[in-house]
N, CA, C and O of each residue as an XYZ file, in Angstrom:
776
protein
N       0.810     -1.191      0.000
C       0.000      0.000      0.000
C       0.859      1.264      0.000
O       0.342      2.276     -0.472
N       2.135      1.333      0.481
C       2.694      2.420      0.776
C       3.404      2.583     -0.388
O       3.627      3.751     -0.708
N       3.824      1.695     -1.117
C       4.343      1.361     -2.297
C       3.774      2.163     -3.146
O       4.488      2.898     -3.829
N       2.123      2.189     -3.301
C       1.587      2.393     -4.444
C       1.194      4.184     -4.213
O       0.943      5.184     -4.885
N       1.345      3.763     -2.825
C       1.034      5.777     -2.498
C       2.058      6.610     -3.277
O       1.647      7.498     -4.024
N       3.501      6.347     -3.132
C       4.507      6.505     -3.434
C       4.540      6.210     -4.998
O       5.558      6.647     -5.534
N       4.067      5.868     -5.446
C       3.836      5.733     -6.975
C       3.028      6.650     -7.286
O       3.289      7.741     -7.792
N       1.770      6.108     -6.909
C       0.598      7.626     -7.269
C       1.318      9.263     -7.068
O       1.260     10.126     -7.944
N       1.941      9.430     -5.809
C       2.518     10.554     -5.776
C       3.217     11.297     -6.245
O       3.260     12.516     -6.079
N       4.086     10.383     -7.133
C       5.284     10.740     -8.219
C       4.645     11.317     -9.257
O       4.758     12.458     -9.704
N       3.684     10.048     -9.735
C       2.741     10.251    -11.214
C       2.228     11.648    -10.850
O       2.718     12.557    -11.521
N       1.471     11.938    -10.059
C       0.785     12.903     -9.818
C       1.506     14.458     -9.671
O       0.948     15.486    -10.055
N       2.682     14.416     -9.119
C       3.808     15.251     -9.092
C       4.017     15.777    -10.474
O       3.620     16.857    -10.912
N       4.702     14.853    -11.096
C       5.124     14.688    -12.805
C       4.382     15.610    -13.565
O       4.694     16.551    -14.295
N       2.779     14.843    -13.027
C       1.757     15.629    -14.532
C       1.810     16.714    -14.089
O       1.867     17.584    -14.958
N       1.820     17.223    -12.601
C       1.865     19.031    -12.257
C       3.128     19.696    -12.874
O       3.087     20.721    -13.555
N       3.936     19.201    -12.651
C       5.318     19.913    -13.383
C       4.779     19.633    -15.031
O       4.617     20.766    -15.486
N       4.580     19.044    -15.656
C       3.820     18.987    -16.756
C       2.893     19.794    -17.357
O       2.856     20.300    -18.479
N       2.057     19.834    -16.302
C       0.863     20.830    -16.677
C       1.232     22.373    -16.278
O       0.549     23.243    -16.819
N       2.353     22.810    -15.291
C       2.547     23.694    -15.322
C       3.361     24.210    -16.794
O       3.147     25.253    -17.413
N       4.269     23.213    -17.094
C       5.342     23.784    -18.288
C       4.611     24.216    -19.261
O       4.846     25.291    -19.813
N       3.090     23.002    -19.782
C       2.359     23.393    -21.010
C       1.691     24.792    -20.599
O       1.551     25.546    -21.562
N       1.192     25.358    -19.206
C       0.543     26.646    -19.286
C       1.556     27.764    -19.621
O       1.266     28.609    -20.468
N       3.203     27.788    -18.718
C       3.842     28.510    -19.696
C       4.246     28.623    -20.939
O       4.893     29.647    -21.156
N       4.050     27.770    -22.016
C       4.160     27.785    -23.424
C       5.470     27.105    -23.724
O       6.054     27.327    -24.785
N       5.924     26.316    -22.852
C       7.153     25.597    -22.826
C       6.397     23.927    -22.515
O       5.295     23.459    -22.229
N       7.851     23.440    -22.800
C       8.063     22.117    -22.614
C       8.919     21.460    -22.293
O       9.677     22.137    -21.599
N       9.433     19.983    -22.453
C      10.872     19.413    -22.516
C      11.898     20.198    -23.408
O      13.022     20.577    -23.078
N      11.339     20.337    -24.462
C      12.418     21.053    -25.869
C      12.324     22.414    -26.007
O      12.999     23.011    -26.846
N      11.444     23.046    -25.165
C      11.789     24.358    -24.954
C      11.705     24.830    -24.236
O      11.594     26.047    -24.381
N      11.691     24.231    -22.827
C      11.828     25.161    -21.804
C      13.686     26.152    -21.842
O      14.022     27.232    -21.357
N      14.303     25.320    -22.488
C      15.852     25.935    -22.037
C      15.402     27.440    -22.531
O      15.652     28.434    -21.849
N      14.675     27.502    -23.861
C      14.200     28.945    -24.940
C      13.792     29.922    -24.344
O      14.177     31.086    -24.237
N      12.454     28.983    -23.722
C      11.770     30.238    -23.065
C      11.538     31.561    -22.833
O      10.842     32.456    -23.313
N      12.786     31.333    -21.443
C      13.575     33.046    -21.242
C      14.314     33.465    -22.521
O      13.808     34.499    -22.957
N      15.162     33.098    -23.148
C      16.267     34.103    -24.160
C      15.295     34.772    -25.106
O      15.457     35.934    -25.478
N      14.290     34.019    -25.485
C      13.420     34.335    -26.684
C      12.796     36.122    -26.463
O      13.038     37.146    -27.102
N      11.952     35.859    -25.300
C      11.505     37.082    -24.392
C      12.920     37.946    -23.974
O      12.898     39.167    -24.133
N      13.651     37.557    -23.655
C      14.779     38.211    -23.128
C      15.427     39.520    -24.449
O      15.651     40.728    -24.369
N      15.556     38.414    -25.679
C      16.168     39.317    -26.797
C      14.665     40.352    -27.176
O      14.901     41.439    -27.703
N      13.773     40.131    -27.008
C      12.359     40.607    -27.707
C      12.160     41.581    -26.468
O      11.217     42.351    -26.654
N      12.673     41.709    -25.504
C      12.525     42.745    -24.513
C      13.490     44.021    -24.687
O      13.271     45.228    -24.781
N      14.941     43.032    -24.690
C      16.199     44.047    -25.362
C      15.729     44.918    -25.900
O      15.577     46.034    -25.404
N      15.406     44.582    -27.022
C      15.433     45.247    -28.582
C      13.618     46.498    -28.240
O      13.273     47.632    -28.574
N      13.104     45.539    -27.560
C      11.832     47.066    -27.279
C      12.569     48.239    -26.216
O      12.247     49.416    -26.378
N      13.318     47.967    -25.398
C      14.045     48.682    -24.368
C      14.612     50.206    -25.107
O      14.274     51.372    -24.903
N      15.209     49.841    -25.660
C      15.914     50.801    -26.607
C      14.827     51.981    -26.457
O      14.981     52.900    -25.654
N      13.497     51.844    -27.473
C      12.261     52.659    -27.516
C      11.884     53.682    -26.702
O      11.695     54.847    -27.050
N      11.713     52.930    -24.924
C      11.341     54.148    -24.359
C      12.316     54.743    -23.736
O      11.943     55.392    -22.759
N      13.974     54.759    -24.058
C      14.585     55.165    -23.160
C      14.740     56.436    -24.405
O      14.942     57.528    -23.874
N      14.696     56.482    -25.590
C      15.090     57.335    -26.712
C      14.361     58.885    -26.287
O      13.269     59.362    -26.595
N      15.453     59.400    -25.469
C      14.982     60.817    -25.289
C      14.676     62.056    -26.480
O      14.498     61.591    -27.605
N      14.613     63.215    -26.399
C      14.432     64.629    -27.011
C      15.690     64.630    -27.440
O      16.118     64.242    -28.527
N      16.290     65.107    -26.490
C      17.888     64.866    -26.978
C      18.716     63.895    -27.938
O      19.513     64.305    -28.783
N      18.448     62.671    -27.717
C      19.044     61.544    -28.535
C      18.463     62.067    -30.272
O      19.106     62.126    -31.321
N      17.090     62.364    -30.000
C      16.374     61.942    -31.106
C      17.159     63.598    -32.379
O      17.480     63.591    -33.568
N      17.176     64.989    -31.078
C      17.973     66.176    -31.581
C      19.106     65.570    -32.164
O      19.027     65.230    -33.345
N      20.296     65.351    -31.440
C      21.583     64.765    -32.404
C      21.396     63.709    -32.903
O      22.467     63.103    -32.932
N      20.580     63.123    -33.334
C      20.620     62.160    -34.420
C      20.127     62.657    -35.622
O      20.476     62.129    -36.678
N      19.215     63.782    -35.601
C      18.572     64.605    -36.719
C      19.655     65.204    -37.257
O      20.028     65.018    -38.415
N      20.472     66.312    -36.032
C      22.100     66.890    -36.878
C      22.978     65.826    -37.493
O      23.606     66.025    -38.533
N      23.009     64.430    -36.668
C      24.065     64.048    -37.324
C      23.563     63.073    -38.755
O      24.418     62.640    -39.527
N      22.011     62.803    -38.973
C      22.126     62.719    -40.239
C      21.949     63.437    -41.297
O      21.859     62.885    -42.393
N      21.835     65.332    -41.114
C      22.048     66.235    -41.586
C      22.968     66.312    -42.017
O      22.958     66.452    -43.240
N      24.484     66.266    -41.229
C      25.552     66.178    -41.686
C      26.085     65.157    -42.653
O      27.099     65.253    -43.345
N      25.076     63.988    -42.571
C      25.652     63.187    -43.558
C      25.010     63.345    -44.863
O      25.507     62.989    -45.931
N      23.964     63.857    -44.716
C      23.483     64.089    -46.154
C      24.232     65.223    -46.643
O      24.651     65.059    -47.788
N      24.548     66.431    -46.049
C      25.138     67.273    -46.407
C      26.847     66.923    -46.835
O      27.279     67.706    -47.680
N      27.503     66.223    -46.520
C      28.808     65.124    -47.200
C      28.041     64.539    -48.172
O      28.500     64.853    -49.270
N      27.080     63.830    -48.267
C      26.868     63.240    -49.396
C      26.560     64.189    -50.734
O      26.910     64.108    -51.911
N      26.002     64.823    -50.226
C      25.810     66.269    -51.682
C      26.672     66.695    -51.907
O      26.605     67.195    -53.030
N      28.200     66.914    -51.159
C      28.803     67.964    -51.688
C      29.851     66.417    -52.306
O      30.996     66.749    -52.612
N      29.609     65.213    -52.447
C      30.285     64.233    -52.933
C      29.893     64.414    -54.116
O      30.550     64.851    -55.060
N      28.695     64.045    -54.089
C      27.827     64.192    -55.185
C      28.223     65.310    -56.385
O      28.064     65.181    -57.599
N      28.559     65.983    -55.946
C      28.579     67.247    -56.897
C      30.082     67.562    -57.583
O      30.370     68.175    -58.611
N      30.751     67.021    -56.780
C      32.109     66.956    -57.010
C      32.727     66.095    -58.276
O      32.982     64.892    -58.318
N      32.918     67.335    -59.525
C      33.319     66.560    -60.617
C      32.095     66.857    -61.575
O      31.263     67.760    -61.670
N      32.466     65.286    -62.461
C      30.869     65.378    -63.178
C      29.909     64.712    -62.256
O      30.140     63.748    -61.526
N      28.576     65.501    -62.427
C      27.776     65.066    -61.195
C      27.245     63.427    -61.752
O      26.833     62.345    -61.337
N      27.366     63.678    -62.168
C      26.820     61.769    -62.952
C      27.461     60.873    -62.104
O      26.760     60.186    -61.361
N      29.003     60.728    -62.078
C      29.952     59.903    -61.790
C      29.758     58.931    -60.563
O      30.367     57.861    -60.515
N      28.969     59.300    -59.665
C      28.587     58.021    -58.253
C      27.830     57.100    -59.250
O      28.096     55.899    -59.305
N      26.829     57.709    -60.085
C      25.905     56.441    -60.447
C      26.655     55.838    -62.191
O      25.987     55.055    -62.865
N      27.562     56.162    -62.522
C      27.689     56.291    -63.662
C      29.479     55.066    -63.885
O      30.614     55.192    -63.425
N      29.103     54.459    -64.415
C      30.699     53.694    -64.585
C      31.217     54.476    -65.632
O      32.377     54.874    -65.530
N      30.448     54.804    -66.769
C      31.238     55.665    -67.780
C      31.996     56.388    -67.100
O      33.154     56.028    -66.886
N      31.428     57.733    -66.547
C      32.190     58.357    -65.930
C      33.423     58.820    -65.202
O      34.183     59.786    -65.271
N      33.283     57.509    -64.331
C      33.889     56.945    -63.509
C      35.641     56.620    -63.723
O      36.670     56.932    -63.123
N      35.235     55.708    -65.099
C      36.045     55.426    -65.836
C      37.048     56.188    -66.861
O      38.272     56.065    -66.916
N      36.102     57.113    -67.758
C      36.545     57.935    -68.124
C      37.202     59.234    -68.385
O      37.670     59.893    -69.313
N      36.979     59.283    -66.925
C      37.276     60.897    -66.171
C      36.593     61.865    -66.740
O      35.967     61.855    -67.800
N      36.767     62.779    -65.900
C      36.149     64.224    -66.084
C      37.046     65.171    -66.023
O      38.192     64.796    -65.772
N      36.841     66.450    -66.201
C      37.491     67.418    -65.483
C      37.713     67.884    -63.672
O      36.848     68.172    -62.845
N      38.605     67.837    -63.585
C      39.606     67.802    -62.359
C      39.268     69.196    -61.911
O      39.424     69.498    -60.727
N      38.917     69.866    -62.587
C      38.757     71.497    -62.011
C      37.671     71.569    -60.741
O      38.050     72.153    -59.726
N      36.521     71.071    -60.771
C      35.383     70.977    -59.970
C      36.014     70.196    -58.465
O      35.636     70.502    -57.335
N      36.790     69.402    -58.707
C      37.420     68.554    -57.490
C      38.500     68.852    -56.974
O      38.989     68.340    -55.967
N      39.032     69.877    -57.768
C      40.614     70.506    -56.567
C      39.540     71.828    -56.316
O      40.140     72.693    -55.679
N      37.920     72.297    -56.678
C      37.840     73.703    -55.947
C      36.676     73.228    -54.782
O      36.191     74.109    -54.073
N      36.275     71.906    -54.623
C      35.529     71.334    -54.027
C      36.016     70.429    -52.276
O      35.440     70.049    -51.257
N      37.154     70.455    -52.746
C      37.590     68.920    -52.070
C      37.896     69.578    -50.643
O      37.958     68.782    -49.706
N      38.077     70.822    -50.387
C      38.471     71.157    -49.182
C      37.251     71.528    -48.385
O      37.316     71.938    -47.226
N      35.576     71.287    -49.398
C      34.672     71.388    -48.552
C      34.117     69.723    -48.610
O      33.194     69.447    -47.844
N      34.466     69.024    -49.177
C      33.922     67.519    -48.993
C      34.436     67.091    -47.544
O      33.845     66.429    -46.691
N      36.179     67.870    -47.504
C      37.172     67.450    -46.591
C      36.120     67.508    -45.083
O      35.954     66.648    -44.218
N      35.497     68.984    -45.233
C      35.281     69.850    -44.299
C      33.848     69.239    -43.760
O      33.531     69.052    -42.586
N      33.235     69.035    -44.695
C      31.286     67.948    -44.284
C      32.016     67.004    -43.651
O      31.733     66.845    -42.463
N      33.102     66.155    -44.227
C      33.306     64.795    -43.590
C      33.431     65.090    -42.053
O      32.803     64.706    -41.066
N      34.249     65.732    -42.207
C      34.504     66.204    -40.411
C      33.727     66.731    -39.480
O      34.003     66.744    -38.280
N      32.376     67.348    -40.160
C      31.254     67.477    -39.915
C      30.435     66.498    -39.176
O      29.903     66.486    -38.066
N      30.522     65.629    -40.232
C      29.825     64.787    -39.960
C      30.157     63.745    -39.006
O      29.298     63.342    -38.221
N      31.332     63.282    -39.012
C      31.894     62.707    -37.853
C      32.153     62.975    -36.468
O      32.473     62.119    -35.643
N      31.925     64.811    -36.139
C      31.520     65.396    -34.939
C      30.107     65.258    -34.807
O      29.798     65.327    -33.617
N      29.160     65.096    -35.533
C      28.029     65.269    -35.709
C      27.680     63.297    -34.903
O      26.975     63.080    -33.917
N      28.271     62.448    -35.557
C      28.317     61.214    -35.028
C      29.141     61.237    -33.470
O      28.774     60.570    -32.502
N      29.825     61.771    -33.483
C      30.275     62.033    -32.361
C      29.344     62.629    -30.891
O      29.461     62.198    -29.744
N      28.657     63.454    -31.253
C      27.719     64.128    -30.467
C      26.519     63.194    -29.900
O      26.166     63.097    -28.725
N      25.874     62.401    -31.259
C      24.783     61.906    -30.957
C      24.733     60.506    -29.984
O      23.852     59.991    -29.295
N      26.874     59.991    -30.457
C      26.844     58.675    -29.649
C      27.132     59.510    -27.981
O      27.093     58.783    -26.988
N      27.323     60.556    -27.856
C      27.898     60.969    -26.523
C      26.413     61.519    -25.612
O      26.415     62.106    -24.530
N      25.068     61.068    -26.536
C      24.076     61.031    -26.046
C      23.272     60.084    -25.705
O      22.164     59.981    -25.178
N      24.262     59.260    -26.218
C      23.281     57.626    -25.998
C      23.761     57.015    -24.349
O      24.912     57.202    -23.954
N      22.887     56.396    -23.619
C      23.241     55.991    -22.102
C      23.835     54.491    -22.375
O      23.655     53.789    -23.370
N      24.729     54.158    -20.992
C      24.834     52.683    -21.491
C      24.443     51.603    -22.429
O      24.970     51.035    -23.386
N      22.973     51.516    -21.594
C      22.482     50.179    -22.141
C      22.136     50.382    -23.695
O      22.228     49.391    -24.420
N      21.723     51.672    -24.277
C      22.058     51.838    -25.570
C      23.241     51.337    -26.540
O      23.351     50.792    -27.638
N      24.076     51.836    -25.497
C      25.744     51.744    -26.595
C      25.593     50.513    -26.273
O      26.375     50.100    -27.130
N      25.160     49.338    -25.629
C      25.510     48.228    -25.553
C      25.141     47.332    -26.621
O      25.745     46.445    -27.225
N      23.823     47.879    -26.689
C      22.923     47.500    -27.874
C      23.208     47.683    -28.884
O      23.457     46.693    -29.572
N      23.299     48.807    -29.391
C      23.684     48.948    -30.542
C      25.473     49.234    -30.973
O      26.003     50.151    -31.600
N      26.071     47.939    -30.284
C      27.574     48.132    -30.451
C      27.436     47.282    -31.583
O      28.613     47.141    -31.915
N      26.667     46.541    -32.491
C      27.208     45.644    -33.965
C      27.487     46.976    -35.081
O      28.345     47.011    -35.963
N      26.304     48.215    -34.676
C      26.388     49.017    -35.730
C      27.476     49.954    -35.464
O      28.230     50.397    -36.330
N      27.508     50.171    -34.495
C      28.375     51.093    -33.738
C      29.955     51.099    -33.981
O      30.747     52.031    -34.114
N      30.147     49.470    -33.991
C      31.626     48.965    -34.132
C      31.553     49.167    -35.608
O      32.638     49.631    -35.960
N      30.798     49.031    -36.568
C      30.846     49.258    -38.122
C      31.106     50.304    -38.498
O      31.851     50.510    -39.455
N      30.277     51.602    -37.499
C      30.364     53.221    -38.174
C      31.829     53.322    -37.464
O      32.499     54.250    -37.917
N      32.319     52.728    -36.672
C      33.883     53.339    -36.703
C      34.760     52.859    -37.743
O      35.535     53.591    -38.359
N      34.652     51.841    -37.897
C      35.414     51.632    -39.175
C      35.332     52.072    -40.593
O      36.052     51.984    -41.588
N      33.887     52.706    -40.223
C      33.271     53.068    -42.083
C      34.310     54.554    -41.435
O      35.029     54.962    -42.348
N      34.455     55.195    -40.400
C      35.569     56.207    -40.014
C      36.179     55.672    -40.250
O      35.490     55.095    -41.091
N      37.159     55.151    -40.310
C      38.429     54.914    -40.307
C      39.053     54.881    -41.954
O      39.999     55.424    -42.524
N      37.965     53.933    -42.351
C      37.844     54.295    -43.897
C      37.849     55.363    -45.031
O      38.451     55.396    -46.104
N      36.755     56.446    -44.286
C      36.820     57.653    -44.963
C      37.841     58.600    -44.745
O      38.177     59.496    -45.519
N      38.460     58.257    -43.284
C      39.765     59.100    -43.168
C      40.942     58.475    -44.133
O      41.800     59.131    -44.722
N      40.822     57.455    -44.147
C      41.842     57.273    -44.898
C      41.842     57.154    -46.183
O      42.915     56.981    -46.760
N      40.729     57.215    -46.842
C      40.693     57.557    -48.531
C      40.476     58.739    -48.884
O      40.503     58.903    -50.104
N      40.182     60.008    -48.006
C      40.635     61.386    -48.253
C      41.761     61.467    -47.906
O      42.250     62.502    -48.359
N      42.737     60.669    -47.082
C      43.808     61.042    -47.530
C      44.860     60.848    -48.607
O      45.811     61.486    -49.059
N      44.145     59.445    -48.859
C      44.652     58.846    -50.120
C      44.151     60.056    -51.873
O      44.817     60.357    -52.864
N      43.137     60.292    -51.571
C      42.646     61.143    -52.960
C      43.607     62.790    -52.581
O      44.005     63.390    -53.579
N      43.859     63.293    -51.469
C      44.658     64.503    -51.376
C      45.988     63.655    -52.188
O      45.925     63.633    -53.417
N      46.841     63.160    -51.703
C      47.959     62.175    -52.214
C      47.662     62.528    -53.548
O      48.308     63.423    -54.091
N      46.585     61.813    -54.254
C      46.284     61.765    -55.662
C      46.395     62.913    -56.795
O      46.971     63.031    -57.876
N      45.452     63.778    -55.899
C      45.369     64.915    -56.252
C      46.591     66.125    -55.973
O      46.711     67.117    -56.691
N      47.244     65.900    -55.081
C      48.975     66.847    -54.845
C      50.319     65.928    -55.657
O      51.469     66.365    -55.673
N      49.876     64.479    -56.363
C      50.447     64.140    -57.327
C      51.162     64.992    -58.859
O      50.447     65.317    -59.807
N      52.330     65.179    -58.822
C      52.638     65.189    -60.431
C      51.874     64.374    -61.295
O      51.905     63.150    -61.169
N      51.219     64.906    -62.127
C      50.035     64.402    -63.664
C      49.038     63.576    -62.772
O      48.859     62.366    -62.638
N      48.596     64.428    -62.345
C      47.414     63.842    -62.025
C      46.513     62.750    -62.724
O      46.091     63.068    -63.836
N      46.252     61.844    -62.367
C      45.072     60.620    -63.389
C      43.769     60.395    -62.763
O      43.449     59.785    -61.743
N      43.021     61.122    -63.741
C      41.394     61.860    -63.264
C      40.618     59.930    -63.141
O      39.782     59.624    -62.291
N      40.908     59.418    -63.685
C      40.865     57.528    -63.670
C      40.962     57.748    -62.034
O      40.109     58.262    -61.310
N      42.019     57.305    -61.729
C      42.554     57.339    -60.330
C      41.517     58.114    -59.097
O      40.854     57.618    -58.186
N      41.736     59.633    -59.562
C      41.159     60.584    -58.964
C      39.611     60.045    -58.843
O      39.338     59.701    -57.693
N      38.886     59.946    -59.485
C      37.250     59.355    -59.674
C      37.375     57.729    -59.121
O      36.344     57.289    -58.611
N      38.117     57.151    -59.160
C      37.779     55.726    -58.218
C      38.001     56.384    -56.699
O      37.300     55.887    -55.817
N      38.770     57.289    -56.374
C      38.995     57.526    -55.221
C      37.879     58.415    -54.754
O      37.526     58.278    -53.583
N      37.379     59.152    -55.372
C      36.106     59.818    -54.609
C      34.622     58.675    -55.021
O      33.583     59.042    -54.474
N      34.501     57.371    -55.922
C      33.340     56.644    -55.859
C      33.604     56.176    -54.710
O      32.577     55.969    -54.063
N      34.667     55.890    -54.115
C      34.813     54.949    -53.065
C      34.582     55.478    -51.832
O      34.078     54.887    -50.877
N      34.935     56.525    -51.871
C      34.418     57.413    -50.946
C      32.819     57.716    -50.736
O      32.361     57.839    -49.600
N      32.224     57.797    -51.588
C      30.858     57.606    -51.716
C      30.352     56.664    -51.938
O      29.190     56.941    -52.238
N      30.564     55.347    -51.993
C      29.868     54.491    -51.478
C      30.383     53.883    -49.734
O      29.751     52.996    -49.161
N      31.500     54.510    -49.178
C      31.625     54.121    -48.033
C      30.293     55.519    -47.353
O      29.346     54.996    -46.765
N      30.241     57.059    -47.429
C      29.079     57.538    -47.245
C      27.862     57.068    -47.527
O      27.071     57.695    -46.823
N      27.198     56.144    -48.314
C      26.133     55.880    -48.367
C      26.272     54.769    -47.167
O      25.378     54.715    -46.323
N      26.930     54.250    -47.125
C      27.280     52.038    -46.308
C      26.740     53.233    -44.867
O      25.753     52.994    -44.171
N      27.682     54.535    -44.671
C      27.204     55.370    -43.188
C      25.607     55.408    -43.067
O      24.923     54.823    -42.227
N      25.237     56.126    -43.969
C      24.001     56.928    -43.941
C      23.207     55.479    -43.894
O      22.050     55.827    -43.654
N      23.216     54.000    -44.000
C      22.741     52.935    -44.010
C      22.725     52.404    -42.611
O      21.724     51.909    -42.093
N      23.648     52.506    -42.148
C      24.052     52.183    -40.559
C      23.249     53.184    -40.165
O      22.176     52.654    -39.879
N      23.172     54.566    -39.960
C      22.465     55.212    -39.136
C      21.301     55.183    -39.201
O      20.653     55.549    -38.221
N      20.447     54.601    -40.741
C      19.236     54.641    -40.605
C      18.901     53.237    -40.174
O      17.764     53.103    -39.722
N      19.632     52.207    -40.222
C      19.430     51.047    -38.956
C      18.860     51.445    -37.823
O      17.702     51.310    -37.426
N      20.222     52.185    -37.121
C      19.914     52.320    -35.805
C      18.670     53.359    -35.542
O      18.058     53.389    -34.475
N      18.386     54.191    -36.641
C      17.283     54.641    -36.330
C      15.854     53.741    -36.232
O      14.820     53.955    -35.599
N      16.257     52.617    -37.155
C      15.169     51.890    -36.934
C      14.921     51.073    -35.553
O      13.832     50.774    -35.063
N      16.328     50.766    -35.013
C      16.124     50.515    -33.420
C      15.679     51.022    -32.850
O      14.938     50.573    -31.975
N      15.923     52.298    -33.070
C      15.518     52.943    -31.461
C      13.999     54.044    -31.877
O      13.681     55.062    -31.263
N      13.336     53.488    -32.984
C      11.746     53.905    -33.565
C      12.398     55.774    -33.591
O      11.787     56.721    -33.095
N      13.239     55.822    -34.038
C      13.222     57.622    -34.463
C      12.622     57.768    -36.289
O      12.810     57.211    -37.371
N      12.014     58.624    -35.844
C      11.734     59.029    -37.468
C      12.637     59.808    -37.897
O      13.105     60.760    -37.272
N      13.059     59.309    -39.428
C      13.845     59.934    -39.929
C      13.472     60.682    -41.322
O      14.314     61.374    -41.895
């Protein structure tokens, strides 16, 4: 008899741990899930209400500033040449880009104080969050510093080669667009309208 109490009791135990797992929406194969699932789906809403006045202010300047680098890229040369391989290829006149380049120089730096500002507004658990994009826009820096310096090089060259000169500013503009892509990510994290 005591035997079977001790049996019944187990069984009966079992199906409660059972019946509790199926009311939380878990089981054997997913209880380990459970939490992380909710956990990442909480993360990622967190972001939302912490996005102050402020955050949302320097993020407006600093993608001001990047559009404003991107226009004066844009314009630099023949304006065709970002979308254009002819161009690209064929060169243009050089005149538009030695009277330009010291204000492309000047947005870039703009714009990278401008990124500068808006990350020096974000609180911890932000920068934590958004460190995949974060670690990218420094390098898309690191990049643009160093292919304006490479196109000055180009351009303070004996015989200049407008070939040369025009791969070095497409490249430059498509590392500005890869930016202006990252920031409108993170705008999509953190629900700012842009």
């Amino acid at each position: 008899m005591k035997k079977m109490m001790k049996v019944l009791a187990t069984l009966l135990l079992s199906g409660t741990v059972s019946l509790a797992l199926a009311q939380r929406g878990g089981g054997i194969h997913s209880f380990g899930h459970a939490g992380h699932d909710s956990a990442t789906i909480d993360s990622r809403r967190s972001l939302v209400p912490q996005t102050t006045d402020d955050e949302r202010e320097t993020f407006a300047h600093c993608m001001a500033a990047t559009e404003a680098a991107r226009d004066t890229g844009r314009s630099v040369g023949d304006n065709t040449y970002w979308n254009s391989w002819r161009s690209r290829h064929l060169g243009y006149d050089l005149d538009a880009v030695y009277e330009k380049k010291d204000q492309l120089q000047s947005d870039l730096a703009r714009m990278a104080t401008a990124h500068q500002q808006f990350l020096e507004a974000l609180n911890q658990d932000q920068t934590t969050e958004l460190r995949t994009n974060l670690s990218k826009l420094e390098r898309l820096q690191g990049d643009l510093n160093l292919q304006m310096s490479r196109l000055n090089e180009e351009l303070a060259a004996a015989g200049t080669d407008s070939f040369r000169v025009s791969t070095r500013l497409y490249a430059i503009g498509k590392t500005i667009d890869k930016w202006r892509s990252l920031h409108r990510k993170i705008a999509k994290e953190m629900s700012i309208a842009r």
